[in-house]
C-alpha positions as a Markdown table, in Angstrom:
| # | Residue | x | y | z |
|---|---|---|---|---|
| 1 | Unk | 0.0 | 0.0 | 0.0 |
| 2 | Unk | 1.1 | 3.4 | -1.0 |
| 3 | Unk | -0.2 | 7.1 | -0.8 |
| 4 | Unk | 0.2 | 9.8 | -3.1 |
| 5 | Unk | 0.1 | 13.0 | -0.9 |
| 6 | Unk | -0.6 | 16.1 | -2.7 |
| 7 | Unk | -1.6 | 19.6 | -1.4 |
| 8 | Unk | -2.1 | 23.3 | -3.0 |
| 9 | Unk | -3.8 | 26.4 | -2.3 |
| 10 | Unk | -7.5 | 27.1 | -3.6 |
| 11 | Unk | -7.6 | 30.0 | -6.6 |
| 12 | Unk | -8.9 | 33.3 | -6.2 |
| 13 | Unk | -12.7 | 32.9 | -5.4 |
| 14 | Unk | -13.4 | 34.1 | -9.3 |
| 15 | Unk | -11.6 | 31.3 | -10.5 |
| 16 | Unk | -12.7 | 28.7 | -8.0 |
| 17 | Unk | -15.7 | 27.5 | -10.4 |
| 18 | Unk | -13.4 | 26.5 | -13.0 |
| 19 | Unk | -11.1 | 24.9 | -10.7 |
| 20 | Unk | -14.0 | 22.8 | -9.4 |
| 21 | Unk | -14.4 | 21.4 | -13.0 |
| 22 | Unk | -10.7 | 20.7 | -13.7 |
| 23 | Unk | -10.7 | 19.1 | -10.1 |
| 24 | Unk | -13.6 | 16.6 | -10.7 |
| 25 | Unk | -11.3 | 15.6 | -14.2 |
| 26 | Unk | -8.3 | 15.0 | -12.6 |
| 27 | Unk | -10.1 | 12.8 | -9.9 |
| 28 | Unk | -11.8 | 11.3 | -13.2 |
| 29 | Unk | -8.1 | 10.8 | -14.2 |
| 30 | Unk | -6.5 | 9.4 | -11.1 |
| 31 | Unk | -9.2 | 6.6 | -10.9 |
| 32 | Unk | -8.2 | 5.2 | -14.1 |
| 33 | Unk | -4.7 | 4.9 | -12.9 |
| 34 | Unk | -3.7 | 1.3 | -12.5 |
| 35 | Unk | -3.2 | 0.1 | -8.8 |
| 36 | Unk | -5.6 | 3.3 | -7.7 |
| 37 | Unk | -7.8 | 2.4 | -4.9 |
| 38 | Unk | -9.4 | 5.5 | -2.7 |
| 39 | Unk | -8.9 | 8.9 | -2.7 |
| 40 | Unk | -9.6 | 11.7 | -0.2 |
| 41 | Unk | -9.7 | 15.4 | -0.1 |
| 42 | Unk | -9.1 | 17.5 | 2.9 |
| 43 | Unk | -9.7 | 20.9 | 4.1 |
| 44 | Unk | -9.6 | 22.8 | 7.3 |
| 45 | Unk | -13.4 | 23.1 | 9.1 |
| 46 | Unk | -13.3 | 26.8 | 9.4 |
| 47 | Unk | -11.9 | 27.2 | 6.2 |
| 48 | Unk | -9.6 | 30.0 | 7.4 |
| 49 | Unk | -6.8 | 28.0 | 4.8 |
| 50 | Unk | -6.7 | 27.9 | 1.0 |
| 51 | Unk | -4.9 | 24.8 | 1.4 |
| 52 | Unk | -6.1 | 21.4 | 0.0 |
| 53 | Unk | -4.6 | 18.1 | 0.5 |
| 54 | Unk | -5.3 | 15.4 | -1.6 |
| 55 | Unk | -4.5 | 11.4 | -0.2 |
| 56 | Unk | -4.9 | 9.1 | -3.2 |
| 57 | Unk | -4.3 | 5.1 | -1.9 |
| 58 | Unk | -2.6 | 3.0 | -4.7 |
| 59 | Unk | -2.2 | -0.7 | -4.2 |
| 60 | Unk | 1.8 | -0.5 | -4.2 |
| 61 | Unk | 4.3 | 2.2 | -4.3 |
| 62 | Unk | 5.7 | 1.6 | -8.2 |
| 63 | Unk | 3.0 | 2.8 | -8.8 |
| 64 | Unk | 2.7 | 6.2 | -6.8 |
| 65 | Unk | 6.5 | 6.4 | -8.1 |
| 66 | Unk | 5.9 | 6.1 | -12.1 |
| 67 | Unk | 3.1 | 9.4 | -11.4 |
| 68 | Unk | 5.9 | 11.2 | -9.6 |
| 69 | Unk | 8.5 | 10.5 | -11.9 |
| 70 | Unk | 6.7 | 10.6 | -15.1 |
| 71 | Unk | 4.6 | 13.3 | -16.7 |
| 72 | Unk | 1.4 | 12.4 | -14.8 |
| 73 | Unk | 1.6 | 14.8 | -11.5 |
| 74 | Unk | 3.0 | 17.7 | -14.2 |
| 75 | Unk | 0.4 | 17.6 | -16.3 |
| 76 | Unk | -2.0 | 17.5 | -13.7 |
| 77 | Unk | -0.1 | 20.7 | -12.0 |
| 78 | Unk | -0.3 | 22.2 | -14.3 |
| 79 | Unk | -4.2 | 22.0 | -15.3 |
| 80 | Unk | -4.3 | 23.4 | -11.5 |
| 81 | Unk | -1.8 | 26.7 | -12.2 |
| 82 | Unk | -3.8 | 27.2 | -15.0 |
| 83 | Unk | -7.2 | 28.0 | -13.4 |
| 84 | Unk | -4.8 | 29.8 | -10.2 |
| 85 | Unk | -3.9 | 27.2 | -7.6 |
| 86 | Unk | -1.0 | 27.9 | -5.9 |
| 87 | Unk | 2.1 | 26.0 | -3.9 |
| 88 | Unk | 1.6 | 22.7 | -5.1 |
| 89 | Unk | 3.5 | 19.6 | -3.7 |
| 90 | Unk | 3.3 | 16.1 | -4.2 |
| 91 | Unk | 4.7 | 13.2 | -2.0 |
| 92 | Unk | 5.2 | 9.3 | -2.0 |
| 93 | Unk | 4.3 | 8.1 | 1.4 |
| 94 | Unk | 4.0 | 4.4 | 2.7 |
| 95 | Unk | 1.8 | 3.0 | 5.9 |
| 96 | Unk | 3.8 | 2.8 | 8.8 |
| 97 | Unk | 5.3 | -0.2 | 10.0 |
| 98 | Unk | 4.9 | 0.7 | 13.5 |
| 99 | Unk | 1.5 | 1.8 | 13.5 |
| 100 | Unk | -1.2 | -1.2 | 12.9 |
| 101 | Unk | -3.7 | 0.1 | 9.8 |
| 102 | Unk | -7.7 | -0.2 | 12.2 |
């Protein structure tokens, strides 16, 4: 099991319609990913932070590493700077070996 962490900041509210329809493609896009298994997308409650983290579960972490390494996570940057997100990253992370999965 492997997690593809991403996170970015929100556009300007004028722009956040559009970015509402390129975020529904790209989660359109990361489901047809082979190995994808869940995804989840975070805010704060109050929203008092324009940042958004995305946690996208694949079933092994070649997987999370060919999006990383490849053109996938560019591409899909990109389509966010376009419509004015903001400070993206994106991460490889792995369950913890320590900490049993409930």
């Amino acid at each position: 099991m492997a997690f593809l962490y991403m996170s970015f900041d929100l556009p300007p509210e004028d722009r956040i319609h559009r970015y509402a329809e390129v975020a529904l493609q790209i989660v359109r896009d990361l489901r047809t990913v082979p190995g994808f298994k869940a995804i989840t997308g975070l805010r704060s409650p109050d929203y008092q932070s324009p940042e958004v983290v995305v946690v996208v579960e694949f079933e092994d972490e070649q997987q999370v590493r060919g999006m990383l390494y490849g053109s996938f996570i560019e591409g899909e940057f990109k389509r966010l700077r376009q419509c004015g997100c903001t400070n993206m990253t994106a991460r490889l992370y792995r369950a913890s070996p320590i900490i049993p999965r409930a």
